[in-house]
Backbone as a ProteinNet text record, in pm:
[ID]
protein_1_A
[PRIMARY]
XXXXXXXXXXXXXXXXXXXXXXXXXXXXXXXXXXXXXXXXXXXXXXXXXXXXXXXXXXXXXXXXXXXXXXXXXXXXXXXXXXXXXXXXXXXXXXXXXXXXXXXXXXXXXXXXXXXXXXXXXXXXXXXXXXXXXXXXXXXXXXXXXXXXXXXXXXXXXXXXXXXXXXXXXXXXXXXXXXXXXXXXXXXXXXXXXXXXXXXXXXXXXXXXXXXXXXXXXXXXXXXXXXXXXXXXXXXXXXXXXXXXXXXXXXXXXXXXXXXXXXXXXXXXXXXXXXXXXXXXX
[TERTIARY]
-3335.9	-3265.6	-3285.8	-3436.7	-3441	-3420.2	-3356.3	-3304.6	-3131.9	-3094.3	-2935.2	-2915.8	-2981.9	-3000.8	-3000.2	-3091.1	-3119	-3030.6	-2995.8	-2827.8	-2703.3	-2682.5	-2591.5	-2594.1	-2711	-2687.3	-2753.4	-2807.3	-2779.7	-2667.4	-2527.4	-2380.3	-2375.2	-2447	-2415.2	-2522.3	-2654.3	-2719.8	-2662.4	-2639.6	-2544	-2466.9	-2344.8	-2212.5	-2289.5	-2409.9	-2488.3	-2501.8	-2571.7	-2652.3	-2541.2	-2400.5	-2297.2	-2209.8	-2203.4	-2180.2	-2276.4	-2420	-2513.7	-2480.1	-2475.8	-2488.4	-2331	-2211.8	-2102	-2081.5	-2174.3	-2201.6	-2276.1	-2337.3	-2455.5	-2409.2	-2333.5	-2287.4	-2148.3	-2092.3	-1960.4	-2052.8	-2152.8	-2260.9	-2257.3	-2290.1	-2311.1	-2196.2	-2102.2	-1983.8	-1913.6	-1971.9	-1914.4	-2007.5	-2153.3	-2243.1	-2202.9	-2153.1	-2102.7	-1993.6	-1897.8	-1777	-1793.7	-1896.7	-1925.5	-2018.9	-2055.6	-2146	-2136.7	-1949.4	-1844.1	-1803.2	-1761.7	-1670.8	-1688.4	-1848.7	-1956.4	-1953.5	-1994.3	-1959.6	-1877.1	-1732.5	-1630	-1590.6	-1619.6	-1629.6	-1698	-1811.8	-1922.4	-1876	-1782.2	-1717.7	-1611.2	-1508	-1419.4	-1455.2	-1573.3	-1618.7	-1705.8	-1774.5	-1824.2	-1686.6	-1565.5	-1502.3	-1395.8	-1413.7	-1335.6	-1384.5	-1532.8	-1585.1	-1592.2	-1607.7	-1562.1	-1453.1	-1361.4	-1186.3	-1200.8	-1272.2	-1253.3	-1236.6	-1096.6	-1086.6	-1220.7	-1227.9	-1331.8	-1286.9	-1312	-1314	-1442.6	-1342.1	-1440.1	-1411.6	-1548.6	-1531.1	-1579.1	-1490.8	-1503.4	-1505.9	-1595.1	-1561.5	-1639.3	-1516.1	-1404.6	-1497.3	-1339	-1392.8	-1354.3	-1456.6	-1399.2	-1479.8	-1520	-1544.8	-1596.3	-1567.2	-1645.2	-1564.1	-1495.7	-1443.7	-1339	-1311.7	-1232.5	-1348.9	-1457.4	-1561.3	-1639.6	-1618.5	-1719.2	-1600.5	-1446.9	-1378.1	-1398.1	-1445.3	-1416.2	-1568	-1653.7	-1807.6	-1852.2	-1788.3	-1871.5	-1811.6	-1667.9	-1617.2	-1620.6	-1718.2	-1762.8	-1723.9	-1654.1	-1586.3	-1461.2	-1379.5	-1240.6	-1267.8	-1349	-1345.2	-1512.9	-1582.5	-1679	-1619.9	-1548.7	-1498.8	-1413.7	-1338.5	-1304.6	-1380.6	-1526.3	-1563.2	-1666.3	-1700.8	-1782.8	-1728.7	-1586.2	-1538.6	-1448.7	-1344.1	-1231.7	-1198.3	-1309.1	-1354.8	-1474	-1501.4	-1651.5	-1639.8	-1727.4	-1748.2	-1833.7	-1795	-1888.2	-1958.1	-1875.4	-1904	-1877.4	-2007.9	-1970.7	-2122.4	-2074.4	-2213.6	-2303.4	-2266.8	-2313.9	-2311.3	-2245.3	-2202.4	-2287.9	-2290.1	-2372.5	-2470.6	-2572.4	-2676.6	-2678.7	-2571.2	-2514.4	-2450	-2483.3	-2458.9	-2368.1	-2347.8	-2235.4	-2115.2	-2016.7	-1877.1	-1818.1	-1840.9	-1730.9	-1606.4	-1558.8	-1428.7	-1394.3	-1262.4	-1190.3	-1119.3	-1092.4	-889.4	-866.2	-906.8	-866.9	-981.5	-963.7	-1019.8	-964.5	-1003.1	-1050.5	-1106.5	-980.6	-1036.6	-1011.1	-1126.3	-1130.7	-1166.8	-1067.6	-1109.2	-1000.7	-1006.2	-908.8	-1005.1	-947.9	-1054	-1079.2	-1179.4	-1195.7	-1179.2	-1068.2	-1001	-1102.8	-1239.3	-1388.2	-1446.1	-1483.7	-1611.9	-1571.3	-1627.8	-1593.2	-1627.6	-1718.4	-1806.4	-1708.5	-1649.2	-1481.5	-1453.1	-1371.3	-1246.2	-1269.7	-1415.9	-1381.5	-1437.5	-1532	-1543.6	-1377.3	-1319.9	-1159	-1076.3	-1064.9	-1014.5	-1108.8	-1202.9	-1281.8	-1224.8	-1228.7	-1163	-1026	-950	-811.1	-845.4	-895.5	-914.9	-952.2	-1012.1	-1150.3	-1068.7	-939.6	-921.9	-772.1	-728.7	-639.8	-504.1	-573.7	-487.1	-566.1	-534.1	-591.9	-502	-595.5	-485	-543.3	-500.6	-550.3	-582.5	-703.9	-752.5	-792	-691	-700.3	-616.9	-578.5	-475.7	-547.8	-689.8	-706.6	-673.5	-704.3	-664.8	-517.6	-421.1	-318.2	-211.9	-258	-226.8	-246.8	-447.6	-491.2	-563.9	-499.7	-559.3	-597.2	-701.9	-778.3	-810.7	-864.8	-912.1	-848.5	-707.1	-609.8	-656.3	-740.7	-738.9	-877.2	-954.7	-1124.6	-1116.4	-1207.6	-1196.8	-1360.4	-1465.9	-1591.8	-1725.7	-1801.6	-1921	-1973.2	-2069.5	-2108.6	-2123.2	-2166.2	-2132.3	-2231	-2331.7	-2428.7	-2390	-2335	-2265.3	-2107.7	-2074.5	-1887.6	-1843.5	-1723.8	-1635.9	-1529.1	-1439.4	-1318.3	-1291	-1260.5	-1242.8	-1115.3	-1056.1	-946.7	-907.5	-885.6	-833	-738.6	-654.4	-589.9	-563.5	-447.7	-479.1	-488.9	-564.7	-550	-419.8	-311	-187.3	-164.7	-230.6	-210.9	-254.5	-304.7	-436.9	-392.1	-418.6	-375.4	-287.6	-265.1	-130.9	-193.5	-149.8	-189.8	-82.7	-129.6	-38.2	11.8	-80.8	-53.7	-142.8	-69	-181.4	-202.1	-301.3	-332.5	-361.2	-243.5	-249.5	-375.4	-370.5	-505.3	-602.1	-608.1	-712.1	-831	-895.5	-954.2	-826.5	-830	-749.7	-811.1	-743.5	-811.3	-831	-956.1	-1005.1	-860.1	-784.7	-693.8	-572	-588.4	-482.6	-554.7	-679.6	-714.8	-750.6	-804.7	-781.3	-662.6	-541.9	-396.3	-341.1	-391.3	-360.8	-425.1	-540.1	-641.3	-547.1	-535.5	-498.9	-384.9	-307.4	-178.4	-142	-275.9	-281.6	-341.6	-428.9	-451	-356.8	-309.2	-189.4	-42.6	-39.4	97.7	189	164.6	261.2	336.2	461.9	515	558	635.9	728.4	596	496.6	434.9	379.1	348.1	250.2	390.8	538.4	620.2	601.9	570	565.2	440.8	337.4	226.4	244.9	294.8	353.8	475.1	526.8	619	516.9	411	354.7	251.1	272.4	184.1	233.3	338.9	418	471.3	385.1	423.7	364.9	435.4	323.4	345.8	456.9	438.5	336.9	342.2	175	192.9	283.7	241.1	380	378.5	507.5	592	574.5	672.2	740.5	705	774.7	855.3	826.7	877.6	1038.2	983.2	1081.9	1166.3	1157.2	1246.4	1353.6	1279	1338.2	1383.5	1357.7	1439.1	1486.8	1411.7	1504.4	1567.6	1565.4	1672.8	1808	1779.7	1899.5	1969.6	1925.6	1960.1	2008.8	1848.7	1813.7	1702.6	1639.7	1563.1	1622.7	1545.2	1638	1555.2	1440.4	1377.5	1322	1263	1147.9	1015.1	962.7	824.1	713.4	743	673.1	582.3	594	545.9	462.9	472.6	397.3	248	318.6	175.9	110.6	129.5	73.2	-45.7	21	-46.9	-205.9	-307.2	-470.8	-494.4	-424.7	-506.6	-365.7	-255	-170	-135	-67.6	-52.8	145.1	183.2	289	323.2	437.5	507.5	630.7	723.6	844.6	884.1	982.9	1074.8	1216.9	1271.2	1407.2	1458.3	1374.6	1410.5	1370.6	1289.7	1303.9	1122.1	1080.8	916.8	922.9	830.6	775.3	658.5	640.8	517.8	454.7	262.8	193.4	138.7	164.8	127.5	-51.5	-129.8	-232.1	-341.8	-286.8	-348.7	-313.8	-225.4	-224.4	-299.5	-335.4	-446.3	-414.8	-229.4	-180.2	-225.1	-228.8	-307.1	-175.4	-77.4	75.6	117.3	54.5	55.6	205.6	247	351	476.4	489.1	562.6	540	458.4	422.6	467.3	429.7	484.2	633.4	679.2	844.7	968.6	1017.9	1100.1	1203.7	1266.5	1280	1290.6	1194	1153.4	1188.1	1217.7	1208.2	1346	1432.3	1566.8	1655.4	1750.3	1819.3	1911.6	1867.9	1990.6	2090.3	2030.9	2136	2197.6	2208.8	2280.4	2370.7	2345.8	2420.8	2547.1	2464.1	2604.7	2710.4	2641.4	2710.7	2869.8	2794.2	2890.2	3004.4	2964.1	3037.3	3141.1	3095.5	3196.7	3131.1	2996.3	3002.3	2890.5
-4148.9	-4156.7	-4027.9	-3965	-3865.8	-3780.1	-3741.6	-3631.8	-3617.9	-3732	-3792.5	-3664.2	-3762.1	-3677.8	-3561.9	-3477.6	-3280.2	-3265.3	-3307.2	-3241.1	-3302.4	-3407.3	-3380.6	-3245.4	-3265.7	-3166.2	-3039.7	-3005.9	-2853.4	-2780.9	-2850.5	-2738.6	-2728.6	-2837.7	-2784.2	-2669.8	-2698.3	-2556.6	-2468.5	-2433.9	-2318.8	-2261.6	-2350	-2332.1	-2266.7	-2337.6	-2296.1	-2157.2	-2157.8	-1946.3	-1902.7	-1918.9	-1797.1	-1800.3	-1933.9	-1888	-1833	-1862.4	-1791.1	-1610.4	-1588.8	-1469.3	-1399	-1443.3	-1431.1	-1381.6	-1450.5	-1429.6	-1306.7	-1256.4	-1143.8	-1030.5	-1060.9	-935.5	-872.6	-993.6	-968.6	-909.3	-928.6	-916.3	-753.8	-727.5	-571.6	-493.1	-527.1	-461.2	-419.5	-530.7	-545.2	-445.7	-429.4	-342	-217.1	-157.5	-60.3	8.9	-96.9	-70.7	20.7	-129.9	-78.6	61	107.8	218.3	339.7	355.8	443.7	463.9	350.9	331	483.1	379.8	476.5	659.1	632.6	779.6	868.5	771.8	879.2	887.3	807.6	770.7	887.9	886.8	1041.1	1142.3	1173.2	1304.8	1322	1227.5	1242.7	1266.5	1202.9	1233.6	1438.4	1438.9	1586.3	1672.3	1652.8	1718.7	1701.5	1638.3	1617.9	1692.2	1694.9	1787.5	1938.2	1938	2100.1	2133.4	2123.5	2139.1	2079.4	2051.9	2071.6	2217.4	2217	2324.8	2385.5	2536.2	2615.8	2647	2588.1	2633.7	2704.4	2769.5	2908.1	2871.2	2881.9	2879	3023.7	3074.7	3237.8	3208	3272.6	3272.6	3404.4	3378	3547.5	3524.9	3499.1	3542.4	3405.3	3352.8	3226.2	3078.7	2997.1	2888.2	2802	2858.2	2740.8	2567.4	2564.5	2403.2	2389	2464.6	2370.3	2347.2	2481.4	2410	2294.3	2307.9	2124.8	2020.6	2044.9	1971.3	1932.5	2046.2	2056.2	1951.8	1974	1911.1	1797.7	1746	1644	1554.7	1511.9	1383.5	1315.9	1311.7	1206.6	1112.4	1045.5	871	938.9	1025.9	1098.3	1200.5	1312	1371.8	1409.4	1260	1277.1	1227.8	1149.3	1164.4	1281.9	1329.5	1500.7	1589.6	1589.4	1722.8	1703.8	1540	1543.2	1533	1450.4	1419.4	1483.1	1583.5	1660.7	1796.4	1867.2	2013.4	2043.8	2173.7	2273.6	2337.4	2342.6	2442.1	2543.1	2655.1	2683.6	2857.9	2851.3	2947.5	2911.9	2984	2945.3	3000	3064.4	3097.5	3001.3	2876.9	2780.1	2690.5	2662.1	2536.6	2553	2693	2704.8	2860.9	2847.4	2918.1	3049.7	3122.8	3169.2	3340.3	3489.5	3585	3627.3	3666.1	3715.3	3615.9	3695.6	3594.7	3566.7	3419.2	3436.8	3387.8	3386.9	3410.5	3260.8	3210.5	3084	3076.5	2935.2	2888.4	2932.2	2871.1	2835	2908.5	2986.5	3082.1	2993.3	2906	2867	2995.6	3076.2	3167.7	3121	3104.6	3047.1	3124.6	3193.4	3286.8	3457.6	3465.1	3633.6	3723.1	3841.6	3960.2	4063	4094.2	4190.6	4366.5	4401.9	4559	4634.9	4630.5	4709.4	4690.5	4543.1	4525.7	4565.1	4695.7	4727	4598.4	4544.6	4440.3	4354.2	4273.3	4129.2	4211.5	4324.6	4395.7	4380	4453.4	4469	4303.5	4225.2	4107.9	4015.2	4063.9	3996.1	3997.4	4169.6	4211.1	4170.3	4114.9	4106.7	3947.3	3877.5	3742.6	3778.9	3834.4	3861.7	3877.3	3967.3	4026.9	3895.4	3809.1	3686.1	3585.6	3584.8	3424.8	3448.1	3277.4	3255.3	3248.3	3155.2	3140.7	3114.8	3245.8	3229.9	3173.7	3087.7	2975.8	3043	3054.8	3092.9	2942.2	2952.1	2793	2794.2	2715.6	2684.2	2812.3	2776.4	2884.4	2969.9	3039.5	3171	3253.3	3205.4	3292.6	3322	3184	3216.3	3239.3	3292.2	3268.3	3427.5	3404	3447.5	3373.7	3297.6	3188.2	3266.4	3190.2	3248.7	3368	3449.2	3502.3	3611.7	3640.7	3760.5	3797.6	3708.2	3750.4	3796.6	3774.3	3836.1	4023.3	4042.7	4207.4	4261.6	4172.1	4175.4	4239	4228.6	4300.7	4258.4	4272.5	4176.9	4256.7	4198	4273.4	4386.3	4444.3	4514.3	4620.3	4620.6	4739.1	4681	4705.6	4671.4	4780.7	4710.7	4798.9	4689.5	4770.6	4734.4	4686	4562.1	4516.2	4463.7	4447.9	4361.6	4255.8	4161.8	4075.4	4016.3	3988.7	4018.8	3900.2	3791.6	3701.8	3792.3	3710.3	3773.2	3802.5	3727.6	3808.8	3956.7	3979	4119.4	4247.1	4203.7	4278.2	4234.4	4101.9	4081.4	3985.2	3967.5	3858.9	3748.7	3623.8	3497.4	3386.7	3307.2	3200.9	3104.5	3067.5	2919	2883.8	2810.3	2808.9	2661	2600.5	2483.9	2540.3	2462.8	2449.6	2415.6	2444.5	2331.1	2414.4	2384.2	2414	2345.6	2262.1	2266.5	2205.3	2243.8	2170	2004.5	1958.3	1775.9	1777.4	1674.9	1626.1	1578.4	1477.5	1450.5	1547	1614.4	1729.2	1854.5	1857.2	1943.3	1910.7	1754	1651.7	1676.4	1620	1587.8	1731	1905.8	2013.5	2008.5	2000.3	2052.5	1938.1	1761.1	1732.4	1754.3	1799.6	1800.9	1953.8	2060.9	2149.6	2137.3	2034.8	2013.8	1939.6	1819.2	1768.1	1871.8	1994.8	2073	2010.1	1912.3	1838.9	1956.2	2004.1	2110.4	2066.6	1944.6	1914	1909.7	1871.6	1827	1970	2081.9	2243.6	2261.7	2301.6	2384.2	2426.1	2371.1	2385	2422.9	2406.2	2507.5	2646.5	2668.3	2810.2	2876.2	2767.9	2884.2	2921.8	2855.6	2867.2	3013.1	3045.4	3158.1	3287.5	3297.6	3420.1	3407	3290.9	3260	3324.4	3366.5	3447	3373	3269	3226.7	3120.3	3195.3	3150	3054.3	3121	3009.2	2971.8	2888.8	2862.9	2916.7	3060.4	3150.8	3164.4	3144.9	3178.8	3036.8	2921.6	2801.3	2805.8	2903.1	2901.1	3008.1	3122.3	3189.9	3121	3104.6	3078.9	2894.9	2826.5	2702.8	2651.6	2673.6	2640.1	2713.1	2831.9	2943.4	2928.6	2875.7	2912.2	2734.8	2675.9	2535.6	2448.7	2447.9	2443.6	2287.1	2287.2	2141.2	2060.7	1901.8	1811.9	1743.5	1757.5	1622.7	1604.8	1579.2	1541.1	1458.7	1608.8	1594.6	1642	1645.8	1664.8	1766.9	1891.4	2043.3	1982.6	1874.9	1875	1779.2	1696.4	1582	1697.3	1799.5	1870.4	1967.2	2017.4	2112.4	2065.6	2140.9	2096	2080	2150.1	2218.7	2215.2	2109.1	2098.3	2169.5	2299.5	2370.9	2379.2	2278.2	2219.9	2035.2	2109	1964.7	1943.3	1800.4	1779.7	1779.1	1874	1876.5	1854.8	1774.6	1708.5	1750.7	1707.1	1694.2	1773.5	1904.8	2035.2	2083.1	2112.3	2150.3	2298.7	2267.8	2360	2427.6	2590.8	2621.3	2676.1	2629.4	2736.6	2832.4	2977.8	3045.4	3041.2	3026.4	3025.2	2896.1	2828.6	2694.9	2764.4	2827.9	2875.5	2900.3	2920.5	2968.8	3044.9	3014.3	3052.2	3005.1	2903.4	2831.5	2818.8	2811.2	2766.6	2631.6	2524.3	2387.9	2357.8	2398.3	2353	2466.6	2552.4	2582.9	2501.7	2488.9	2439.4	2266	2236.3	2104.4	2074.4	2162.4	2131.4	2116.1	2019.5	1982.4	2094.1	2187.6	2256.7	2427.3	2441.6	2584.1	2616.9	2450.9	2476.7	2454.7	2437.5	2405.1	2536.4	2522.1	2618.8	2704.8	2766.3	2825.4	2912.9	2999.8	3090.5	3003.5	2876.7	2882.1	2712.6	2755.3	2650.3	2733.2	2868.7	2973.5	3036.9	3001.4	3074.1	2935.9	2778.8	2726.1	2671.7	2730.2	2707.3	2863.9	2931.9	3065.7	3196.3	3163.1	3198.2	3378.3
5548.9	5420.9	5340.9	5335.6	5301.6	5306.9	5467.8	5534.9	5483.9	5499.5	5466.7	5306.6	5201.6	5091.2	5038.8	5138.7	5139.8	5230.2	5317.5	5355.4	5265.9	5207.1	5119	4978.3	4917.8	4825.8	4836.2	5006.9	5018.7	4989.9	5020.1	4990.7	4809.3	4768.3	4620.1	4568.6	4614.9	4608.1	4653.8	4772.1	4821.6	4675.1	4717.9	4597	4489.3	4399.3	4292.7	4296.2	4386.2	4432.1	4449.1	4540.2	4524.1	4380	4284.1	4199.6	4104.4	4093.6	4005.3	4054.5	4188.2	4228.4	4167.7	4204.6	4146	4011.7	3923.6	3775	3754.6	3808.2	3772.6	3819.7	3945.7	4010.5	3918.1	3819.1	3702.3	3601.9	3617.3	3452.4	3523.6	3633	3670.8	3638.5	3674.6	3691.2	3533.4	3399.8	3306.6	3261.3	3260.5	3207.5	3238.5	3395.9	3430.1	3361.5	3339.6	3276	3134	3081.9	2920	2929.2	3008.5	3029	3031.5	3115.7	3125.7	3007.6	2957.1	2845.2	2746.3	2710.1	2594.5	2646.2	2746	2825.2	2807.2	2742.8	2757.5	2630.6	2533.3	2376	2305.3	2403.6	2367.8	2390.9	2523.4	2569.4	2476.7	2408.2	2326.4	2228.7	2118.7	1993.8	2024.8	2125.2	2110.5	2114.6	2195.4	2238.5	2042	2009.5	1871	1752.9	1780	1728.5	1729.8	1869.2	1895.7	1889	1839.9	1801.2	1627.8	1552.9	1420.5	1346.4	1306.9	1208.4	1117.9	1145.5	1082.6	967.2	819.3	755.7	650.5	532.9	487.2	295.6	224.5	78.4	21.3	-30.2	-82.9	-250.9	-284.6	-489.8	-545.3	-585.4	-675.2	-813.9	-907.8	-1041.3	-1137.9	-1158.1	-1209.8	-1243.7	-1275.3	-1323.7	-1241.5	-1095.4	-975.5	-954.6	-1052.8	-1102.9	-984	-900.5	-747.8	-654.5	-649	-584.6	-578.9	-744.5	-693.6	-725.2	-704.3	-665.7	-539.3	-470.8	-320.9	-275.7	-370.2	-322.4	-396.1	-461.4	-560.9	-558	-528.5	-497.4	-381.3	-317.1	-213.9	-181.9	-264.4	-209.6	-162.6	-205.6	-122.9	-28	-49	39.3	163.5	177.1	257.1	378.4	437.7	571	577.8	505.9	523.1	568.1	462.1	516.6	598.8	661.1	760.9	916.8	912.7	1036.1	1080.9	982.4	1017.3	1042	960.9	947.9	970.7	927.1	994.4	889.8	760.1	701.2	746.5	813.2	838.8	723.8	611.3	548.8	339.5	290	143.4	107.8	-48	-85.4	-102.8	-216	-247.2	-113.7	-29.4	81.3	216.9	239.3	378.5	410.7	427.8	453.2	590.2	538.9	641.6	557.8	555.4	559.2	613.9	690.3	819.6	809.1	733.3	762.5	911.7	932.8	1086.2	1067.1	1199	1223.9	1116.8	1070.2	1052.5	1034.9	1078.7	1076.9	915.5	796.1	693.6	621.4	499.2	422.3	259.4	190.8	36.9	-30.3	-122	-184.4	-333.8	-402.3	-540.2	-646.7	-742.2	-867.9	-850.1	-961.2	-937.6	-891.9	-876.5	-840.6	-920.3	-935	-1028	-984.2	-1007.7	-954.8	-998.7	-1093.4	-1069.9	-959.1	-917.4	-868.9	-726.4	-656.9	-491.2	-387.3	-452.6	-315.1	-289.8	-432	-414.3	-358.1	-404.3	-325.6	-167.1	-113.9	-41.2	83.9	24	57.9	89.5	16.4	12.1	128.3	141	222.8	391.7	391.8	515.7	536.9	420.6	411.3	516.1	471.7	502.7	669	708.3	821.7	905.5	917.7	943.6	952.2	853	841.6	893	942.1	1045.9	920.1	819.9	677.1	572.9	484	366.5	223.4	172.4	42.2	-72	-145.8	-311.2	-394.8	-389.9	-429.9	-564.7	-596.9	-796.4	-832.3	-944	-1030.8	-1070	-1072.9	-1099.4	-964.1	-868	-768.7	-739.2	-762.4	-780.8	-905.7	-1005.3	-1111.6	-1189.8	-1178	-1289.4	-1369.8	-1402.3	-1504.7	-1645.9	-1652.5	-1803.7	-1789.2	-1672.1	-1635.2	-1658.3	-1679	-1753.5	-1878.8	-1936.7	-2093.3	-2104.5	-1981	-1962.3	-1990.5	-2070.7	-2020.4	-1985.4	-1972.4	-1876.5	-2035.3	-1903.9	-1980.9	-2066.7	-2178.5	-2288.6	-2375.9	-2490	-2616.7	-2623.7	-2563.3	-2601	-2538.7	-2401.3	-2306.3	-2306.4	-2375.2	-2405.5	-2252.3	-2142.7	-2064	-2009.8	-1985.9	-1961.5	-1829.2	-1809.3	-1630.6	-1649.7	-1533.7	-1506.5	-1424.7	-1401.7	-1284.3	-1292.6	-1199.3	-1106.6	-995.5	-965.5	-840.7	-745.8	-632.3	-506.8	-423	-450	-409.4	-451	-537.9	-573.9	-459.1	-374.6	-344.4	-157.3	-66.4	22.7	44.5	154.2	234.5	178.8	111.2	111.8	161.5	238.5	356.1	279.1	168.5	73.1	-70.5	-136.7	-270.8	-302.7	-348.7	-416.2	-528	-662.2	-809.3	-829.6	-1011.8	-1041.8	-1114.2	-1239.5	-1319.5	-1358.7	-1289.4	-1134.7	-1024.4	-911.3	-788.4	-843.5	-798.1	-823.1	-637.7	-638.9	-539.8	-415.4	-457.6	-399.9	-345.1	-392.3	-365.8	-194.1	-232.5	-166.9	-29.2	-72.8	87.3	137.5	87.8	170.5	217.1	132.7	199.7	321.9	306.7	435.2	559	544.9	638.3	675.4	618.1	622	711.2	693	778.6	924.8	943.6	1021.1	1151.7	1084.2	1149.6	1152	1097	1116.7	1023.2	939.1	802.4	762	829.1	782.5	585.5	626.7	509	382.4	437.6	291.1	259.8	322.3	301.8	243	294.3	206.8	74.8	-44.4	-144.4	-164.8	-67.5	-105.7	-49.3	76.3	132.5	58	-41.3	-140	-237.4	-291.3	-429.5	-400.7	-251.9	-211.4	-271.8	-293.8	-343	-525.1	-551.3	-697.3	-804.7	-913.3	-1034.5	-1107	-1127.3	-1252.1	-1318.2	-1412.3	-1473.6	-1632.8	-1741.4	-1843.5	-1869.1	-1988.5	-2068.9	-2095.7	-2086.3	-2098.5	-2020.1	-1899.8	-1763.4	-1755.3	-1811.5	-1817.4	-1893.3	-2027	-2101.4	-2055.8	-1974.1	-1935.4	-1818.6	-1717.7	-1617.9	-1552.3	-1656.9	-1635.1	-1802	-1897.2	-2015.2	-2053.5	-2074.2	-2109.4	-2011.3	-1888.2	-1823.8	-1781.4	-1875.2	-1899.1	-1786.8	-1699	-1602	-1615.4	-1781.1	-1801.3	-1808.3	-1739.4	-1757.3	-1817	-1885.8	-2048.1	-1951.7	-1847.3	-1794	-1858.8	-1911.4	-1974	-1896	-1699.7	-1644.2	-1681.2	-1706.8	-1766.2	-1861.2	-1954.8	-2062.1	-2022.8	-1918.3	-1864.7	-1809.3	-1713.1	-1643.3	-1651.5	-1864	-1872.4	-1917.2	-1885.2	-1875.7	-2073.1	-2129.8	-2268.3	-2378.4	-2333.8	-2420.8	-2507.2	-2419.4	-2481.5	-2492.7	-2447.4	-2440.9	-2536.5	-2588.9	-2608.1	-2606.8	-2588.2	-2628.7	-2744.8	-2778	-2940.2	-2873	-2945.2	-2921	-2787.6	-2674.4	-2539	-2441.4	-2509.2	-2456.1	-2461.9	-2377.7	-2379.6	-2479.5	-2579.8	-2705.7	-2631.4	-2651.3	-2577.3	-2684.7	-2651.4	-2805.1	-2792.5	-2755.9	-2680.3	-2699.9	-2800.6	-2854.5	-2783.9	-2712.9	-2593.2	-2437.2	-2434.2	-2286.5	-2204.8	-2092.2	-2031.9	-1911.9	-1928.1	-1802	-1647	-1651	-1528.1	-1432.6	-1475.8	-1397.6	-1386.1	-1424.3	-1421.6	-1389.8	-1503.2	-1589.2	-1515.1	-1469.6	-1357.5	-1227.8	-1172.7	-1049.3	-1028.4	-1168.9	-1142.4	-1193.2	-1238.6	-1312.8	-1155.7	-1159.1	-1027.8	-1047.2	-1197.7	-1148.6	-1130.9	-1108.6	-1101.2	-925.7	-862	-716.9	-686.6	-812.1	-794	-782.5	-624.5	-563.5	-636.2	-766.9	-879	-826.7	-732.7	-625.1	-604.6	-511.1	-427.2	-488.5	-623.2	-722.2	-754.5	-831.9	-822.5	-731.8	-626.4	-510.3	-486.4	-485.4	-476.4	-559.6	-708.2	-866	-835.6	-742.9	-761.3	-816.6	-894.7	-1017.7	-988.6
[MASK]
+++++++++++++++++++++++++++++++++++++++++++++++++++++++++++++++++++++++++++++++++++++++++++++++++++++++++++++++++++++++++++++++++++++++++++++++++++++++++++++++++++++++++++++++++++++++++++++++++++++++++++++++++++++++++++++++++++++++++++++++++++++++++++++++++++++++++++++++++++++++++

C-alpha cells in the first residue's frame, strides 16, 4: 500500500521540481534582461552627457543681474543647467582660467573701448565660441551703461561703452534688464533642439540698436505704424513710458535705454518695406 502511494505522487514531485526549476531559470533570464537593460540606460545617459552643449558665461560691463538670472532660479532652471548643458566656463560659475573651446558664449554687459583686457578677452570670446548671444540689454543695447563715463570722483576720466555688436560678430541676443529666468531657459533649449522658428527673433535682435523710446517714437509712431497696444509700456523696467490718448508718451528722464520697449512692440518687427512695396508706394 505504501509502495502504491510513493509511486503515485512521485510524478507530482517530478512536475513540482521542473516547474520550481522552470521558475528560477525565468527568474535568471529576467535578472539578465534587467541587467542589460541598466547597462545600456548607463551607456545612453554617459553618452547624453558627453554630447551636452558647452556652454560659456563672460561679464563685461554691467550689473551682473542676468547672471544670477542665469544662477539663482533653481526651480526653472536646475534641470537646465544640470541635465542639458556643460558650463564649462564663468568667472563667478566655474574655477577654470584658460577659456575653452564652446558651442554657446553668454556675453553679459557693454564693453568698455578703455579697458584693453574686455577688448581683448571679447575678441578671444569671438574666436572660442561656436555662437555668441549678447545677454541682457547692456550687451545688446548699452543699457544704462551709455550714460556711465567711469572712474570716481577723486581721479575723474573719461570711458565709454559700447554693446558688443560694436566691436564683434554676434549670432543672437536675449532682451532684458535683467533677462528673466524663463526666457533664458526656452533660448538655450530652443538652441539646443535647432527651434529655428522660436531663435528668429532672437537672431534678428542680434543686429538691433534700438535702445529707448525714442527709437519707439521714431520708427513705429511717427510713421503711424502703433496700434494702442500698450505692450511698450508693460515692458518698460522703470516706467519710463505711458499711454496718452492711445499712443505711448516717453520720459526721456526714466530711460535707461534697455530696449524693452522696442523689443517687445509687435511692431518694430512689422514688414514696412514690403507694405510699401505692395501699396505702390
Amino acid at each position: 500500500m505504501k509502495s502504491e502511494v510513493e509511486a503515485q505522487s512521485k510524478p507530482a514531485e517530478d512536475a513540482k521540481k521542473a516547474a520550481d526549476a522552470a521558475a528560477e531559470e525565468e527568474a535568471k533570464k529576467q535578472a539578465e534582461s534587467s541587467e542589460q537593460i541598466s547597462k545600456e540606460s548607463s551607456t545612453q545617459e554617459v553618452e547624453k552627457v558627453a554630447d551636452k552643449p558647452k556652454i560659456g558665461y563672460i561679464h563685461m560691463s554691467g550689473c551682473t543681474g542676468d547672471g544670477m538670472s542665469l544662477t539663482e532660479n533653481y526651480d526653472i532652471l536646475s534641470t537646465l543647467l544640470t541635465d542639458m548643458v556643460d558650463i564649462v566656463y564663468g568667472t563667478t560659475l566655474v574655477d577654470l582660467w584658460e577659456m575653452p573651446e564652446m558651442d554657446l558664449a553668454l556675453v553679459e554687459g557693454s564693453v568698455c573701448l578703455q579697458d584693453e583686457h574686455s577688448i581683448k578677452e571679447l575678441m578671444e570670446v569671438r574666436e572660442k565660441s561656436g555662437l555668441v548671444c549678447a545677454f541682457g540689454s547692456c550687451a545688446m543695447t548699452g543699457c544704462f551703461t551709455r550714460y556711465a563715463r567711469g572712474g570716481q570722483l577723486a581721479q575723474p576720466k573719461h570711458e565709454s561703452f559700447v554693446p558688443i555688436s560694436d566691436l564683434i560678430k554676434v549670432d543672437c541676443a536675449i532682451p532684458g534688464c535683467p533677462a528673466s529666468p524663463e526666457i533664458i531657459a526656452k533660448v538655450v533649449v530652443a538652441l539646443i533642439n535647432g527651434d529655428m522658428d522660436y531663435l528668429q527673433p532672437m537672431l534678428d535682435m542680434a543686429a538691433c540698436n534700438l535702445a529707448c523710446g525714442c527709437d519707439l517714437q521714431t520708427n513705429v509712431v511717427s510713421k503711424a505704424l502703433c496700434c494702442g497696444c500698450g505692450t511698450c509700456v508693460l515692458a518698460c523696467p522703470t516706467r519710463a513710458l505711458e499711454m496718452v490718448e492711445g499712443r505711448p508718451s516717453h520720459n526721456k528722464n526714466r530711460c535707461i535705454k534697455c530696449g524693452a520697449c522696442s523689443v517687445h512692440c509687435p511692431r518694430t518687427w512689422f514688414p514696412a518695406e514690403q507694405i510699401k512695396k505692395d501699396l505702390g508706394l
